[in-house]
Structure formats: C-alpha cells, structure tokens
N, C-alpha and C positions, 0 to 999 in steps of 0.2 A: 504494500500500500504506500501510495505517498503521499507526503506530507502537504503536499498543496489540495490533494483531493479532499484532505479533512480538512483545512485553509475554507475551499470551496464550501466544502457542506457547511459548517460554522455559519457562513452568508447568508446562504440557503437559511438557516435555521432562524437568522436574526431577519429577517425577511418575513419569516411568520410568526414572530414572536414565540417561539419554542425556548424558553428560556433553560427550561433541566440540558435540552440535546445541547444548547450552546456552551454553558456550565461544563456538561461531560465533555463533549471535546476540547474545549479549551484546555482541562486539567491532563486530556492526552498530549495535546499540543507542547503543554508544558514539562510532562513528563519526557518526551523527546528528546527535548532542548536541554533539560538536565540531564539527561543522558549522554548525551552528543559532547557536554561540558567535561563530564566526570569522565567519558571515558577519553575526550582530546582525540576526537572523530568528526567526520563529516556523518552528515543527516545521510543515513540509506534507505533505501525500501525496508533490509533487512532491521536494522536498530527500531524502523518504526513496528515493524511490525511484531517484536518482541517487547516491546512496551505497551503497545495493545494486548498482547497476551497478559501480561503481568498486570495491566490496568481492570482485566478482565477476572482474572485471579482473585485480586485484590477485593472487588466487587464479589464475588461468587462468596467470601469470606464472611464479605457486611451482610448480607444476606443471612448465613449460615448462625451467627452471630446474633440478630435482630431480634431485640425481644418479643414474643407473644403480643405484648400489652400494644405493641405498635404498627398495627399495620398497614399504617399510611405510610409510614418509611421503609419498610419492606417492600409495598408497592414501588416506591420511589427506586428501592437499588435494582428492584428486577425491570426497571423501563430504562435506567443505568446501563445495564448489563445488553439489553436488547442491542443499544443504540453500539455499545463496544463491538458486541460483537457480530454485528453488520460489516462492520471494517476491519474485526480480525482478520487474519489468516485461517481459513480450517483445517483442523488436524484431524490427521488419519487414525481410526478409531479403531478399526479392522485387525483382529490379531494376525491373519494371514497375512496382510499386507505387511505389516511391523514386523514379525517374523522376518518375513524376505529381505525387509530391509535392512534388519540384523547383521542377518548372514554376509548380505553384502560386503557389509561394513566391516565385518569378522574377516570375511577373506580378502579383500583390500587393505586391510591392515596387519595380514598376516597371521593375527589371533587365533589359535586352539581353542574353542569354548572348552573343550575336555580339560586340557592342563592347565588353564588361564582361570582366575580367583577372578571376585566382580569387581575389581578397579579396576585392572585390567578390561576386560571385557568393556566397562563403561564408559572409560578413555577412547577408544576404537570408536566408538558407538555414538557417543553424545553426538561428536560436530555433525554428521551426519539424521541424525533425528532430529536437533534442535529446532524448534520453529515446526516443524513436520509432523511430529507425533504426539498423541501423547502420551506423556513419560509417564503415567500408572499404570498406565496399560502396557510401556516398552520394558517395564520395571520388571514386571508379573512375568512377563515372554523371556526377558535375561534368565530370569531364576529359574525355568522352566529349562534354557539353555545350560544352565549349570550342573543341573541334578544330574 
C-alpha cells in the first residue's frame, strides 16, 4: 500500500465529514513516519504496510481488552479495525499454503527441519513470511515441522 493512497483516502474522508476514518488514518499516517524516523529509512510500500499490520494488531487488542460495560467503544474499535484493515495487506491463512512456503524457505536457506532447533528454522523463515502470513498459524506449521 502507499502512502499517498491513505494521503488520498484521508481527503476523501474529510470531504464527508467521517471524522473516526480520518482520526484512524491519520494515526497510520503517523505511525509510518515514526517508523520511517526510528528506523532512518525511506517510506516503502513495505514499512507501510507492516504498520498497518501492527496498527491492526494493536486495535484487535482494544477490542479484546474493552470492557462489557462499554459498548459504544467496542463499537468504535471494530469500525477502527474495519477501516485498517481495508488497507492492510492480506495474509495467507491457508496451512497448505504456509507449509509450502516453509519449505521453500527451508530449502533456500539450506535448513534440515530434522537437525535444525526453532531458531534456526525461524531465522530461514521469518524474512520470507513477514508481511505474508500469518505467524500463529506459520508458528503451529514450524512445530508440526519439528516433531
């Protein structure tokens, strides 16, 4: 995703007076840019769209969190969450698929699932997953690779 296209939609949003969509992306907007600071990088498709991810997380947490007593603000982070993750990246869900991509990564990296402990395995593995899967699901399939 890029950075201008949530730029864009922001507009769009102040345009119809959506004030929560404007709010949430802004605070993505923002998250980018201190990202982009902290790690002393240029803004990518990629950096954005693991900020989306973790902006997404982050959200799925308030939710998880939200008391009973309130669910006007529950409301609030699941229209939060909606609007994130329009612009997230989708990750691949599919054990088959993450499997295969495993493997890949195992044999491209040279990695023995057999002889190799899961730091190993997880080193090989991550840069290839990151952003692509997701990791409780590629977590389950490692250990399934390990037994």
């Amino acid at each position: 995703m890029k950075l201008e296209t949530i730029q864009e939609s922001i507009k769009m949003a102040m345009k119809t007076h959506a004030t929560l969509e404007v709010e949430t992306l802004r605070s993505v907007v923002a998250a980018v840019k201190k990202a982009a600071i902290d790690k002393r990088c240029e803004i990518t498709e990629e950096l954005v769209d693991e900020m989306l991810l973790k902006e997404a997380k982050i959200i799925k947490e308030q939710i998880e969190t939200c008391p009973a007593t309130r669910p006007e603000m529950r409301e609030e982070y699941e229209y939060r969450l909606m609007i994130v993750e329009n612009f997230a990246p989708k990750l691949v869900t599919d054990e088959i698929t993450i499997k295969t991509m495993i493997g890949v990564a195992l044999a491209s990296a040279g990695v023995d699932p057999e002889t190799a402990n899961k730091g190993q395995v997880m080193k090989a593995v991550m840069p290839a997953l990151k952003g692509k899967a997701d990791m409780k699901i590629a977590n389950q399939v490692i250990a399934t690779f390990l037994k």
